[in-house]
Structure formats: C-alpha cells, structure tokens
Legacy VTK file of the C-alpha trace (Angstrom):
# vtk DataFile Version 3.0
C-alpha trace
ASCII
DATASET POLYDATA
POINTS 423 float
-115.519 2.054 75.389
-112.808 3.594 77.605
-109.104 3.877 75.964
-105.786 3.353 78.527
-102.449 4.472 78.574
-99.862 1.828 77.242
-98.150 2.963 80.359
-100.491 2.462 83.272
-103.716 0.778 82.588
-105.254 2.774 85.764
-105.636 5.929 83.268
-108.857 5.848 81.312
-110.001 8.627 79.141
-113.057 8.820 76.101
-112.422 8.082 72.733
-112.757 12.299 72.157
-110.298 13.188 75.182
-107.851 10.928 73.497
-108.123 12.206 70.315
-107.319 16.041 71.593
-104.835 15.168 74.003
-102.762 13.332 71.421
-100.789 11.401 74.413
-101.461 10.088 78.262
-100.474 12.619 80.719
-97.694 9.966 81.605
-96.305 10.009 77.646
-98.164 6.580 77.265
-99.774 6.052 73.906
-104.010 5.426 73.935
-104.953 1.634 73.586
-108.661 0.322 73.311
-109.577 -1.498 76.839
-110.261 -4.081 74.877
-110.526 -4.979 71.013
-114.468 -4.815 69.623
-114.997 -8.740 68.077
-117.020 -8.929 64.523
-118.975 -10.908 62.964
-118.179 -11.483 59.593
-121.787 -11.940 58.139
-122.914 -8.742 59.678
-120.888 -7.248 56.523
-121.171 -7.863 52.696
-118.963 -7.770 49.594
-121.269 -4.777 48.152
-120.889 -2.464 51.209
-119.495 0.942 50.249
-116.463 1.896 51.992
-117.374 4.635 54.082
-120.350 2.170 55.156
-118.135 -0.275 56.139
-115.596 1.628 57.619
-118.343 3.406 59.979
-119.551 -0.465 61.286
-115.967 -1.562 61.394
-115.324 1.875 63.848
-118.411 1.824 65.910
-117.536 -0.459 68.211
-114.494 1.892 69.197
-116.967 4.724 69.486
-119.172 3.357 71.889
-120.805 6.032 74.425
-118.346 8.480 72.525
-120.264 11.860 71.677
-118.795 11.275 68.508
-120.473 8.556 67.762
-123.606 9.595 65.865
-121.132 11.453 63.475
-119.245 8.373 63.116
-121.061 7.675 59.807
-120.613 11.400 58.297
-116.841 11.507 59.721
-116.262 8.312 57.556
-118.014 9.664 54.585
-115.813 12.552 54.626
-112.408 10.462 55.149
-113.213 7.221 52.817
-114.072 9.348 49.579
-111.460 7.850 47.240
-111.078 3.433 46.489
-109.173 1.241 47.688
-107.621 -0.976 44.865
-106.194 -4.586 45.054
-104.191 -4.769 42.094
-103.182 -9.039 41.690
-99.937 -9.752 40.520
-99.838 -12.521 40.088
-101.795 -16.230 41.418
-100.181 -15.145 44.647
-99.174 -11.736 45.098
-101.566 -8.854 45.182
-100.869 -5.147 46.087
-103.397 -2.831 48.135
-102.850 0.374 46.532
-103.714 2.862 49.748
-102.370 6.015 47.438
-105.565 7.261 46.145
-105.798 9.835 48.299
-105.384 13.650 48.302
-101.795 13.547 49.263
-101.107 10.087 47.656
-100.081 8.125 50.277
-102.108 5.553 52.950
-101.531 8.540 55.631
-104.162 10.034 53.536
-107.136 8.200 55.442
-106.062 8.791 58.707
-105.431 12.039 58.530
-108.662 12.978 56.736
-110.548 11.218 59.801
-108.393 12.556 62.255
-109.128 16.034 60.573
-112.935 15.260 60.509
-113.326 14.319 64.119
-111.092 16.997 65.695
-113.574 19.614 63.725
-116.540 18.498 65.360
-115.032 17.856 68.785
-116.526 21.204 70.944
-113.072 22.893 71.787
-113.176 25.893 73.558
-109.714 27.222 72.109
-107.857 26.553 69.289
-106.139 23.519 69.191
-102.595 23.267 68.225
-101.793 19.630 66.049
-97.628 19.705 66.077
-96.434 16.814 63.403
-93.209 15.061 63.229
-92.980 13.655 59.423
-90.266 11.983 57.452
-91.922 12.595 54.817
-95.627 11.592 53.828
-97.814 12.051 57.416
-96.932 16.389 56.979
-98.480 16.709 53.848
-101.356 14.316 53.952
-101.900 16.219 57.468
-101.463 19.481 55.677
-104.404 18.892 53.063
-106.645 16.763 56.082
-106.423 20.153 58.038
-106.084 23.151 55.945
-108.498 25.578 56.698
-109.900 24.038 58.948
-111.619 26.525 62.291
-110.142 26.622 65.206
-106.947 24.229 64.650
-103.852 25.512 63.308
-100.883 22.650 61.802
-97.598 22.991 62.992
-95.307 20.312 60.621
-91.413 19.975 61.168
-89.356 17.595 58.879
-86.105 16.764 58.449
-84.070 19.433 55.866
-82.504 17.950 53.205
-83.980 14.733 54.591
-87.102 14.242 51.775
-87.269 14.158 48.399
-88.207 17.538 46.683
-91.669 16.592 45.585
-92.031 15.369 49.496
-91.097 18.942 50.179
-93.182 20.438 47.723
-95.802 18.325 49.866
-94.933 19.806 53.136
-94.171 23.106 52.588
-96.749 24.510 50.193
-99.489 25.870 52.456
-100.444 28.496 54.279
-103.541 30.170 56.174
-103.378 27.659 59.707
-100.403 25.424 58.384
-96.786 26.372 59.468
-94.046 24.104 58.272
-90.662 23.860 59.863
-87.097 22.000 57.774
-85.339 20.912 60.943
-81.571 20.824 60.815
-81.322 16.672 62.269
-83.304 13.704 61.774
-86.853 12.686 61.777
-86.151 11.672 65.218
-84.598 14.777 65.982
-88.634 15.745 64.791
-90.109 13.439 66.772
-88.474 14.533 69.995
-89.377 17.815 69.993
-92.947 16.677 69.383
-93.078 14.550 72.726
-91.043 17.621 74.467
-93.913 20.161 73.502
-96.387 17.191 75.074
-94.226 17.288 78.412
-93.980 21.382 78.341
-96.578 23.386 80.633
-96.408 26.157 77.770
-97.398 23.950 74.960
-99.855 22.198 76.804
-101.827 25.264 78.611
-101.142 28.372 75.829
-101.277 26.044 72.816
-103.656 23.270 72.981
-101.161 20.528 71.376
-102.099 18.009 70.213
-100.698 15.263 67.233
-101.599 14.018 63.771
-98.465 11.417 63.687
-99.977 7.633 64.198
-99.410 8.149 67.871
-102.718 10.075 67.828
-105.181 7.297 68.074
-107.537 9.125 65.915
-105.217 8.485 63.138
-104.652 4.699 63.904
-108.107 3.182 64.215
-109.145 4.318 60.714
-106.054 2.255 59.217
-107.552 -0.620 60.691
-110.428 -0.365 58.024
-108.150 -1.004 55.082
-106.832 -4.076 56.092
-110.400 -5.221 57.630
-112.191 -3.983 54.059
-109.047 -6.111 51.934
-108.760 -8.954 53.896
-112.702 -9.247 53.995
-112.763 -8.612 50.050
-110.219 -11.474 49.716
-111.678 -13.960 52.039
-115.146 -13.365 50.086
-113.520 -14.093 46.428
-110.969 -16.580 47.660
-112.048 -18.281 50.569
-108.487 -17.672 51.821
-106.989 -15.798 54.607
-104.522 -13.019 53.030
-101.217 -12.838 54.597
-99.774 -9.108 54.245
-96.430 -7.603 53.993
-96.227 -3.690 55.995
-93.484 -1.506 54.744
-93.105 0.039 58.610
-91.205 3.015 60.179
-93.170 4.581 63.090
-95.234 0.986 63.265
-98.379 2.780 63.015
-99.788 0.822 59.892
-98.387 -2.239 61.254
-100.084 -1.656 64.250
-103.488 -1.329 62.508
-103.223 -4.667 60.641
-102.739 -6.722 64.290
-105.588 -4.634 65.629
-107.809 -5.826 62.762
-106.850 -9.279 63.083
-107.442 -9.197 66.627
-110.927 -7.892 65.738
-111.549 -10.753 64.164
-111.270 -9.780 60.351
-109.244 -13.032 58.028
-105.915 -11.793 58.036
-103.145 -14.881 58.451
-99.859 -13.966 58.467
-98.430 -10.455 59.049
-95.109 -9.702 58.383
-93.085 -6.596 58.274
-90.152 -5.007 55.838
-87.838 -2.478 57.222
-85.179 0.066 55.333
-81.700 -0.442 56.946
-83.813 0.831 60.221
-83.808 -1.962 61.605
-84.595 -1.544 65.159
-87.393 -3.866 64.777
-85.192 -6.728 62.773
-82.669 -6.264 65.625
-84.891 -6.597 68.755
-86.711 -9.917 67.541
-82.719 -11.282 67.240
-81.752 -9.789 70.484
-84.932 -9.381 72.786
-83.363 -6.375 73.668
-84.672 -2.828 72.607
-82.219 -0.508 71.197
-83.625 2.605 69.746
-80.906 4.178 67.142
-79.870 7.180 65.525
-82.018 7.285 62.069
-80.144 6.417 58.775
-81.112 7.907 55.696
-82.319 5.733 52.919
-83.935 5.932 49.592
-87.705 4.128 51.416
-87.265 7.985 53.558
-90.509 7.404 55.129
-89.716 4.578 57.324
-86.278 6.365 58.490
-87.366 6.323 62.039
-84.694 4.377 64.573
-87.011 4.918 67.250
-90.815 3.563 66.310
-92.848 5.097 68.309
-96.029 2.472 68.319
-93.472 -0.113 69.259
-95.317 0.724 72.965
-98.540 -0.512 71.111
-97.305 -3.696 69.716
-95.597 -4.382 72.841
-98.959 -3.824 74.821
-100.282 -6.684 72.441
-97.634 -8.928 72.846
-96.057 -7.774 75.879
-93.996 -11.115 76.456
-90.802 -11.261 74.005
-91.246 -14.780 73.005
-95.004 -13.952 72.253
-94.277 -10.649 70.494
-91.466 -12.568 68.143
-93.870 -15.625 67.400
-96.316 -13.025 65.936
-94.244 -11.148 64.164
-91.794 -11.357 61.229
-89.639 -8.503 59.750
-86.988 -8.563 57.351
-84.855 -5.184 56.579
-84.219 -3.973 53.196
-80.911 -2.191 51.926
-81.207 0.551 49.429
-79.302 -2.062 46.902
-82.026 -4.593 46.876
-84.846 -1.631 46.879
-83.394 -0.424 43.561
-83.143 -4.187 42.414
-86.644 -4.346 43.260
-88.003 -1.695 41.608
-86.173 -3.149 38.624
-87.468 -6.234 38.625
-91.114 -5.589 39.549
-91.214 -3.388 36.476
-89.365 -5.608 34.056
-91.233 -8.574 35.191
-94.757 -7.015 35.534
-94.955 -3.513 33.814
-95.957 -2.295 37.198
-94.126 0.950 38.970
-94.036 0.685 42.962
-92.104 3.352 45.006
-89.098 2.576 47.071
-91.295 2.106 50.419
-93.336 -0.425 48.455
-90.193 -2.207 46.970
-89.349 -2.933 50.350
-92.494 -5.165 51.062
-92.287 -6.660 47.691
-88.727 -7.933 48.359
-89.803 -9.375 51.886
-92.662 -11.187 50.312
-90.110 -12.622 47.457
-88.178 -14.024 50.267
-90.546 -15.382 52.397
-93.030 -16.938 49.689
-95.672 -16.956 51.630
-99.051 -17.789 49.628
-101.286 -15.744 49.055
-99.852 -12.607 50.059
-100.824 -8.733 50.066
-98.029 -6.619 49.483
-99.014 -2.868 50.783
-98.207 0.135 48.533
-98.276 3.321 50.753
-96.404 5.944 48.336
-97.342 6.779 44.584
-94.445 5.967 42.814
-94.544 9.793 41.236
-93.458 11.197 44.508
-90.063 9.628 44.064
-89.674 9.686 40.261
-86.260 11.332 40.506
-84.929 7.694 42.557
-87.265 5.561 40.519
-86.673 7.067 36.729
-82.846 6.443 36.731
-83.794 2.325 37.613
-86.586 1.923 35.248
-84.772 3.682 32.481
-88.631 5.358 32.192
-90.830 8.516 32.835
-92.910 8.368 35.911
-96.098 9.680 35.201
-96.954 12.559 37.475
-100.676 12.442 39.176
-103.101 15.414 38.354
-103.416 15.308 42.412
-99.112 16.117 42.554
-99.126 18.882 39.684
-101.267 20.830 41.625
-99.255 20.896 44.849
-95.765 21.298 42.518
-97.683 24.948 41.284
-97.771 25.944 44.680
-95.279 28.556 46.522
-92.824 27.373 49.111
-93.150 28.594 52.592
-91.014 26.869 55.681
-88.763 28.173 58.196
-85.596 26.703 59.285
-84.985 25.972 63.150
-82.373 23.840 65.009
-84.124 20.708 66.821
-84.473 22.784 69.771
-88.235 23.648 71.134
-87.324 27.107 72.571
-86.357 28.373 68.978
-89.464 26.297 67.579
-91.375 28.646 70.706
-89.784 31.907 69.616
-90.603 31.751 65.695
-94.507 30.524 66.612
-94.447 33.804 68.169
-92.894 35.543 65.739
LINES 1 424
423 0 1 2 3 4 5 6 7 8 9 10 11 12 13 14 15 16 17 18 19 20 21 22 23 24 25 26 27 28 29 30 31 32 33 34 35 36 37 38 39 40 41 42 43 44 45 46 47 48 49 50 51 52 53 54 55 56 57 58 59 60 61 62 63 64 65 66 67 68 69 70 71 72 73 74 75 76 77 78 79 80 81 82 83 84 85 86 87 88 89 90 91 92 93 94 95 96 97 98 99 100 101 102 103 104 105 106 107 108 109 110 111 112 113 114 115 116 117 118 119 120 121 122 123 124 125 126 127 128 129 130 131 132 133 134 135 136 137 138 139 140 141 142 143 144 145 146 147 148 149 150 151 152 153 154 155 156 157 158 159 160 161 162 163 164 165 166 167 168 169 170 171 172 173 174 175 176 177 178 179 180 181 182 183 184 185 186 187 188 189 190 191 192 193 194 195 196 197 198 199 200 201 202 203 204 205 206 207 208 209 210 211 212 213 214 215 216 217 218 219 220 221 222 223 224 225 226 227 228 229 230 231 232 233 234 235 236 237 238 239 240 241 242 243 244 245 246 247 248 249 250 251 252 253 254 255 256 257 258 259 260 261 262 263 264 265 266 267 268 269 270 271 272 273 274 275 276 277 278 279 280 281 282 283 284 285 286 287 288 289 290 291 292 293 294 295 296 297 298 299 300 301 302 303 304 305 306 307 308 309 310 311 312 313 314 315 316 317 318 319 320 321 322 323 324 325 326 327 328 329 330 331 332 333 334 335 336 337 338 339 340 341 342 343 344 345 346 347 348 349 350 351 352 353 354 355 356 357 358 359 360 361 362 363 364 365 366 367 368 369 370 371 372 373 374 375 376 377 378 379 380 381 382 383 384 385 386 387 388 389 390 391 392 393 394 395 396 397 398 399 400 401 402 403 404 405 406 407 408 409 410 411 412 413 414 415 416 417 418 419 420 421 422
C-alpha cells in the first residue's frame, strides 16, 4: 500500500514516510491509493477492540515496516471502551470520551504516538499542533515523555475554556505549549508555514499530530467500523451517524469506513456557526472564513483542513453534495439542546455533542448514531448554568486540574514562535 498526495497523485510515499512527514512536499494531505475492501464475516461481535482495530488497519499497513507492530501499536492505543449508550428506539450515542484526555482525539493520538516511537528516526522529531481545543491535550498525554520527539502545541488565548487550558498547558519535560494571540486558524497557519520553511523542515524534524497527519486519521476509522459493525450484528440495520465536525478529520474517517465496506448508511454532519461546509454545499463555491468563536470551541475552524480529503472522495460538486449532509448549529439552539437532552433523558452531552443531537432531531433519520467527542466535565462552567446541575468532574480531569501551568505567549507569527524554541 502506497499513500498519494491529495494534490498530485504522481507522489507516492510508505505508510511510515507519511506518518513523519506530516504533509506532501507540495502541502497535499496523504490519501490511501486506494481504500482496503472487508469482509464482514472475517470479524465477530466478541472481538476485542484492539483485535479488531489491528485487522480493520492492516490492510493500510501493507509492506509497511510497521506492520508487524500493527497489533502491539493497537494494543497500546485501544486500551479504554467504546460505549453505545441508546437513547432511545432510535437514537444512540457513541461515547468516544473514555480516553486519557476525554475526548475521541484520544485514539488517534495515542496511535499516532505509538507508531512515531517505533519508527527508526535518526533525530528527534519535532510534532508542531494547531488545537482549538481538545487535539493539544490528548496529543500532550499520547506523547509525553516520549524519546526522541518533543510536542510543540499552540492554541488560541482566551479562545478555550479553562479546563481546555488546564489540558494544554500542564506539561512539561518534551511538551511546549504556546496561547497564540488570534484564532485557531491563526494556529493552523503557522503550522503549514513551519511545513513550507527550510528551517523547520531540516533543523527540526516537523512533523503534525492535527488529523492532517494520516497517522491520526486511519485509527478513527476503527470506531465507526467497530459501532457500525456492533449495530449491524444486534440490529440487522445499517446505522446512520451524525459528526459534530471542525477540521473534518472525524468526518473524514466515517466515509473512509464506509467506503471500506463496514454498514454505515447515512452520514451527516453538524457544524457551530462555522459553517464553511453548510455554505459550500448551497453555493458550490469554497469560501474559507475567518473563525467565529462559539460555545462547541472545538469545531471553530473556518478553514477545514481535510476538506482536501473529502473533496479527493467526491471530487465532483454534485457528487460531494449527494453524499453529504450538514446542518450548522447556533450557540442558542446548543444551549436549548443541552436543556432538553437532559430534561428529557437525564443524560449530560457537551456543547460539541449538542450540536449532533440537534441535527439528528431535525433530520429524523432512523436509526441514528449521534457521536459524543467531549466529556461534558470539560465544559461544566457553559453546561452547569443550562442544566441548573453539578457536572461531575472525571478522576481522569482532577488530575490534570492539580497540575502547574506552563505556556508562553507569542503573536501568530513563526519567527517569534522560532526565537522562543530557541530560547
């Protein structure tokens, strides 16, 4: 299996040389040549997760030399469950914050983490991460400590909730966070500058943890291949799901699995008031735009970056807007939503959540598989207020909230990010 640039098809690099390069020499994002097809008996309801994850992956590996760690990489990355919580008749919610860091980014980070340790680098290598809000820290705890790769994280200031920043700035040893004065775009940007500098690519060994790494993307394909399996097995239905999106990474992952073969019907998308996405599949015309904060922070990105992806998959308009549905959410109807889901069901999502839950209210489409990708206690001080209720705070959260603060604030310029590395 050789991987291509979403840009020109004509560059083909390993599954490992994509991993540490992060992006294509031409700023093209890594794409499979083509997707490995399953077979749906070759798996069974009883399968452990790592187990399935690794058979799931292999196929992607192929000729890699990481593929006879593929099975200990996904031991290491799919330690903690994956719960489908129903709803009701028809709604269900895959609960992907389990993790370390409580959030889906949690699995791909871990498996980034694992397979970058066990890729032979002769120097260090440098992963720079662009995060409005949840990728930083579940890259943080994926990485820390690890030899020979130091973290460099840079979120937006002011921009995340305090627990988020509790998150992101809490390390130390080979982790280095950064509060940017601008956007997460502002973040981003300077991330695919360092990939286009000589400096950062020759001195620094750069390299990405954000879903544009495709290390981090193919293991999110395995929680919508495990679920949708899971469900098919009980129900003898095909799931449709509803993505709470912002850099289209997990969204991304759920077409991927369906084009692998897995029983996924319908997959639709919910949006903050970022609604690049919403806007393009009116207009057929791209329009990235200047981020607008929202309480759903996470998905405050008005410039997705695995829009290249998608596009690659449906590279006609008319194709790309007959697969795919998305619906943007104002911070009113999030707070409704929250509301109601807890009146109505004693059940506490977060804001990204609420988002997806709203979408699937509208649409009614049966069954459905709303995706939860934040704990709700990471956002108890938007939530509480709503709910009239505590939030109860994970064991995994008080841990990181007993930690010392450590960040340094820069402009969104990379020669000042430059000077205070070298500091």
């Amino acid at each position: 299996m050789l991987f291509i640039s979403s840009r020109n098809k004509n560059l083909k690099y390993s599954l490992s040389d994509c991993i540490k390069l992060g992006l294509a020499k031409d700023g093209g994002l890594f794409i499979p040549e083509y997707f490995p097809k399953i077979n749906l008996n070759d798996f069974n309801v009883k399968m452990k997760i790592p187990d399935f994850a690794a058979m799931v992956l292999n196929g992607f590996f192929e000729n890699d030399i990481l593929q006879n760690k593929l099975s200990e990489i996904c031991d290491q990355a799919f330690s903690f469950p994956i719960p489908l919580n129903r709803i009701n008749e028809s709604t269900f919610i895959l609960d992907l914050c389990k993790g370390p860091t409580l959030s889906f980014k949690d699995f791909g980070a871990r498996f980034l983490a694992e397979c970058l340790s066990r890729i032979n680098n002769k120097n260090k290598v440098t992963i720079m991460v662009a995060t409005s809000g949840d990728t930083g820290s579940a890259v943080a705890s994926a990485f820390y400590k690890k030899e020979n790769i130091n973290v460099i994280i840079l979120y937006p200031k002011g921009k995340v909730s305090k627990k988020q920043e509790q998150q992101l700035a809490c390390w130390d040893s080979n982790i280095l966070s950064f509060a940017v004065n601008g956007t997460f775009d502002d973040c981003q940007k300077l991330v695919k500058d360092a990939f286009q500098d000589e400096w950062w690519q020759n001195e620094m060994h750069i390299s990405s943890a954000n879903s544009i790494n495709i290390g981090r993307l193919l293991p999110q394909i395995v929680y919508y291949a495990y679920s949708s399996y899971q469900f098919f097995s009980l129900y003898n239905k095909k799931p449709n799901y509803i993505i709470p999106t912002g850099n289209l990474g997990n969204a991304t992952a759920a077409f991927w699995a369906r084009e692998m073969g897995f029983p996924i019907n319908e997959i639709s998308l919910s949006t903050n008031e970022n609604k690049v996405i919403c806007d393009y599949l009116s207009s057929g015309t791209y329009l990235p735009q200047k981020s607008i904060l929202t309480l759903a922070n996470a998905m405050d990105v008005g410039n997705p970056s695995n829009f290249e992806r998608l596009s690659h998959l449906f590279p006609a308009y008319e194709l790309f807007k007959k697969n795919i549905m998305a619906i943007s959410v104002d911070n009113i109807k999030i707070s409704q939503t929250i509301q109601e889901v807890y009146n109505k069901y004693n059940y506490i999502i977060c804001p990204h959540t609420a988002t997806s839950f709203y979408v699937k209210n509208k649409l009614n489409l049966d069954p459905s598989i709303v995706v939860s990708t934040a704990d709700p206690c990471k956002f108890d001080d938007i939530i509480e207020p709503i709910i009239l209720d505590k939030v109860p705070i994970s064991e995994e959260l008080k841990k990181l909230l007993n930690k010392k603060l450590s960040f340094i604030n820069i402009e969104p310029n990379l020669t000042e990010l430059k000077n205070n590395i070298n500091k």
